[in-house]
ZADO-1210 file (C-alpha; in nm, 4 decimals, padded with zeros to 6 digits):
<atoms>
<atom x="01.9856" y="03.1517" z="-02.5136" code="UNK" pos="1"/>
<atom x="01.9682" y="02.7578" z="-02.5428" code="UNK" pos="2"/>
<atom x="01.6636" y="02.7188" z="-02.6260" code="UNK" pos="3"/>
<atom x="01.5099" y="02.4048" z="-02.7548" code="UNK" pos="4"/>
<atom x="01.3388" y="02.5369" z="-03.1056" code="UNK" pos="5"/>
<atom x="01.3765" y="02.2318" z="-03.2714" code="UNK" pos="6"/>
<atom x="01.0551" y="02.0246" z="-03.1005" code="UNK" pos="7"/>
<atom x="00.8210" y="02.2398" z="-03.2794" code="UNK" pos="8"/>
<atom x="00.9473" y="02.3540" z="-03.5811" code="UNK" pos="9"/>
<atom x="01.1260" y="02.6240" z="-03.4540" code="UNK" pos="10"/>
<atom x="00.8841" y="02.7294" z="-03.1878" code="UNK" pos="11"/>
<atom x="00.8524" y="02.7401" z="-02.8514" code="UNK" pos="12"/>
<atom x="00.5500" y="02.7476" z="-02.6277" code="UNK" pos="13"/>
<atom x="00.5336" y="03.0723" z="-02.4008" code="UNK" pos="14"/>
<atom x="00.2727" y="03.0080" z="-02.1038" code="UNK" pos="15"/>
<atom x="00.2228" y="03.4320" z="-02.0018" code="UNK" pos="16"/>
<atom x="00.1559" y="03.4530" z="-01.5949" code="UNK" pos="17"/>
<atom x="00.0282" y="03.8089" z="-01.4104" code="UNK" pos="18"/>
<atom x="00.3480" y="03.8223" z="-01.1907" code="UNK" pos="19"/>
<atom x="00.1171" y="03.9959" z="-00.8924" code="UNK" pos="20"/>
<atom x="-00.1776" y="03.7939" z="-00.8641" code="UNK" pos="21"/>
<atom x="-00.0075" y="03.4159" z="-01.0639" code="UNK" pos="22"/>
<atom x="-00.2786" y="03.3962" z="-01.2845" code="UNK" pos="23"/>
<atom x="-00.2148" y="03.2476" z="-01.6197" code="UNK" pos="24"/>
<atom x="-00.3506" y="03.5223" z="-01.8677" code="UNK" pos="25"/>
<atom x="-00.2136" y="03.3209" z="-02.2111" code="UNK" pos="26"/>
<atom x="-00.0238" y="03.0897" z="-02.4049" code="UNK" pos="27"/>
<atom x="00.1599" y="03.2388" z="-02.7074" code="UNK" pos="28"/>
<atom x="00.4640" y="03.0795" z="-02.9379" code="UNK" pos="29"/>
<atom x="00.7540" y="03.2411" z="-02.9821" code="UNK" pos="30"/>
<atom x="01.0540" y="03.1403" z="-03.1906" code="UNK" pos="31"/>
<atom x="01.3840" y="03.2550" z="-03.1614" code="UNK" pos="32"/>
<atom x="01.4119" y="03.6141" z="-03.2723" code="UNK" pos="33"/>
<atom x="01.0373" y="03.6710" z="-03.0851" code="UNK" pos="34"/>
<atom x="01.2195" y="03.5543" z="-02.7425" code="UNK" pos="35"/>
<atom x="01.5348" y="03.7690" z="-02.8262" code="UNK" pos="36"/>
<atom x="01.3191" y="04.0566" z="-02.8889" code="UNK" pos="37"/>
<atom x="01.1322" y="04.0042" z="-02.5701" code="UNK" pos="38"/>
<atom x="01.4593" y="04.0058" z="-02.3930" code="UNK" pos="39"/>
<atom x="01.5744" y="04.3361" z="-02.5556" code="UNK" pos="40"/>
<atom x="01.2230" y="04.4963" z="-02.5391" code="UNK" pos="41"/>
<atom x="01.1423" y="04.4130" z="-02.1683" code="UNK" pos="42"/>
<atom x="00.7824" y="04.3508" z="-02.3432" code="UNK" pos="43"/>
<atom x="00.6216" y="04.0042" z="-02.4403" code="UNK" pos="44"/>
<atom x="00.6738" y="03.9419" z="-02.8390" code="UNK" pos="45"/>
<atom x="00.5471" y="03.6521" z="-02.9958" code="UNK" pos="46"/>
<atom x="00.5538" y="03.4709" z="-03.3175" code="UNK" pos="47"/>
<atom x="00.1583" y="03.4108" z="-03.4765" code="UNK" pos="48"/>
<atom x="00.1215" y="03.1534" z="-03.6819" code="UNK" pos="49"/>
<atom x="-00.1484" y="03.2436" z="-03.8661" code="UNK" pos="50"/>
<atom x="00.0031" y="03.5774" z="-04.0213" code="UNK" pos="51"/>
<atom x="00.3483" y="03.3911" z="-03.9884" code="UNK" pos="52"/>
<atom x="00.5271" y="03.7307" z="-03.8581" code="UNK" pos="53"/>
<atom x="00.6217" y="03.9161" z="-03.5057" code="UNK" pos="54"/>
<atom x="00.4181" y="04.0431" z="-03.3243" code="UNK" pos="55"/>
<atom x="00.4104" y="04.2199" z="-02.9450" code="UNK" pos="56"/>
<atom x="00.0953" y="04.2253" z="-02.7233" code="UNK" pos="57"/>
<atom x="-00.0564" y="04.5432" z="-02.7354" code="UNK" pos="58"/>
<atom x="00.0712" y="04.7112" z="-02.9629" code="UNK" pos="59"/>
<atom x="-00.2727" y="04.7871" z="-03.1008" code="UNK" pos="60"/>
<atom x="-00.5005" y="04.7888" z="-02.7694" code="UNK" pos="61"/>
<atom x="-00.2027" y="04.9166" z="-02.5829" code="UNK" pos="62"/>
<atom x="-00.2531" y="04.6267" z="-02.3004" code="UNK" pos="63"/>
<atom x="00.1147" y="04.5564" z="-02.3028" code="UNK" pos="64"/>
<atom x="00.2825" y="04.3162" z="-02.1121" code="UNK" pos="65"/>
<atom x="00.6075" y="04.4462" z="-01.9191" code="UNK" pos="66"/>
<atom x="00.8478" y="04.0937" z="-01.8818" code="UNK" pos="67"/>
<atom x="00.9175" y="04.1062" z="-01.5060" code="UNK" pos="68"/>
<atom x="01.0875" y="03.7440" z="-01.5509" code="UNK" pos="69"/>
<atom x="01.1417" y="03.4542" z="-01.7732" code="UNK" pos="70"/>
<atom x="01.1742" y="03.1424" z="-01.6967" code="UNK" pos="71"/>
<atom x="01.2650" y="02.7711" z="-01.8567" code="UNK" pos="72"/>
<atom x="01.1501" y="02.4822" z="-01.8017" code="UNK" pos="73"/>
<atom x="01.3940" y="02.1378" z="-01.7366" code="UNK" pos="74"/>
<atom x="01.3854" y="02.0559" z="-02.1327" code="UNK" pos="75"/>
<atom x="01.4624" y="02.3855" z="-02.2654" code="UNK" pos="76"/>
<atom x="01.1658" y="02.3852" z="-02.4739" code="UNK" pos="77"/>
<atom x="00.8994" y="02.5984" z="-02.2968" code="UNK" pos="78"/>
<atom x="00.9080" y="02.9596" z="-02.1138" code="UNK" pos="79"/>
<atom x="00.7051" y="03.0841" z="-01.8268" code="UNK" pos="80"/>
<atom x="00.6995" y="03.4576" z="-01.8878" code="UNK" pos="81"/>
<atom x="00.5897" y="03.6443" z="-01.5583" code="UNK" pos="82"/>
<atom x="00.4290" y="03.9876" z="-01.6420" code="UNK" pos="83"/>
<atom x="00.3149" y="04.3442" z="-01.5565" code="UNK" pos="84"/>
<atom x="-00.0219" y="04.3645" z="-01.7229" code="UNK" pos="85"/>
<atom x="-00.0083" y="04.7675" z="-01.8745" code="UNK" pos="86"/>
<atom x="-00.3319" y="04.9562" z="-01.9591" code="UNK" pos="87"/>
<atom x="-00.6738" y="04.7893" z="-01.8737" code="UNK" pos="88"/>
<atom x="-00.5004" y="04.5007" z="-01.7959" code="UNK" pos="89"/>
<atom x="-00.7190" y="04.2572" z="-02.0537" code="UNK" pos="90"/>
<atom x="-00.4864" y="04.0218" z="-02.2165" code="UNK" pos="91"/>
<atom x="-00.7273" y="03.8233" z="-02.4348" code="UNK" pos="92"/>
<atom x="-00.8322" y="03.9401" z="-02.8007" code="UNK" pos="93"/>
<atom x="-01.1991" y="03.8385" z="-02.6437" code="UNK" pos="94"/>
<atom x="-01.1515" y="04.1850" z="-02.3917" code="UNK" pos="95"/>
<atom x="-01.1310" y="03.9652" z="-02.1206" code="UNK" pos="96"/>
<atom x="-00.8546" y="03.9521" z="-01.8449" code="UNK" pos="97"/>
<atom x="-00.7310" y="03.6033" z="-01.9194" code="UNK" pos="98"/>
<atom x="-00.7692" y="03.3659" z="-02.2502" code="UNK" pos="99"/>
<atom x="-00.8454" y="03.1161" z="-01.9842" code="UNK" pos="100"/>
<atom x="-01.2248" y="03.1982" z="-01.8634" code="UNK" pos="101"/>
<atom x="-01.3960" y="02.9216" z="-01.9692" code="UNK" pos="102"/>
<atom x="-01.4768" y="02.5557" z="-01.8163" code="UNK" pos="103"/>
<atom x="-01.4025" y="02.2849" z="-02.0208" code="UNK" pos="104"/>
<atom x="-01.7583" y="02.1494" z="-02.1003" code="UNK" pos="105"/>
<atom x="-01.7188" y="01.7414" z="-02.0689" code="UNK" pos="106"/>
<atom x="-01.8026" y="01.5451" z="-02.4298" code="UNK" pos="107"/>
<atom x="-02.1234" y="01.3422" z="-02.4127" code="UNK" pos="108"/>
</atoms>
């Protein structure tokens, strides 16, 4: 696919945006088989770090994520992946809609 994986040990950031509404519900990594399988599946797969295996979003809750479109940016080494939200439509592991909910509060 030409895909940078190299930057980041053989991941690549995947920034996940509601394709309807363009709000960013998520960042995720995926490495190379995760973005294959995302392109085969038609449904977001990612690579976590943490349990160091595949894994696609909502396959437990069943708030999926139907790929509507992918695209790179001008290095190669990042994908915007534009989304149907399926179920409820919560995309964070916190129930909310979006990982991003929270103001960054300033140091003091």
């Amino acid at each position: 696919m030409g895909m940078d994986f190299e930057k980041l040990n053989g991941l690549i950031p995947a920034v996940v945006q509601d394709d309807e509404s363009n709000e960013v519900l998520m960042v995720g990594f995926m490495n190379d088989e995760a973005l294959q399988r995302t392109v085969a599946s038609g449904f977001a797969t990612f690579f976590s770090r943490t349990r160091n295996k595949l894994w696609t979003k909502g396959e437990t809750s069943g708030n999926r994520l139907q790929v509507v479109r992918i695209l790179t940016d001008c290095d190669d080494d990042t994908v915007l992946v534009r989304v149907k939200r399926l179920g409820v439509g919560n995309v964070c592991h916190t129930g909310t809609r979006s990982c991003f909910s929270r103001d960054l509060e300033p140091a003091e």
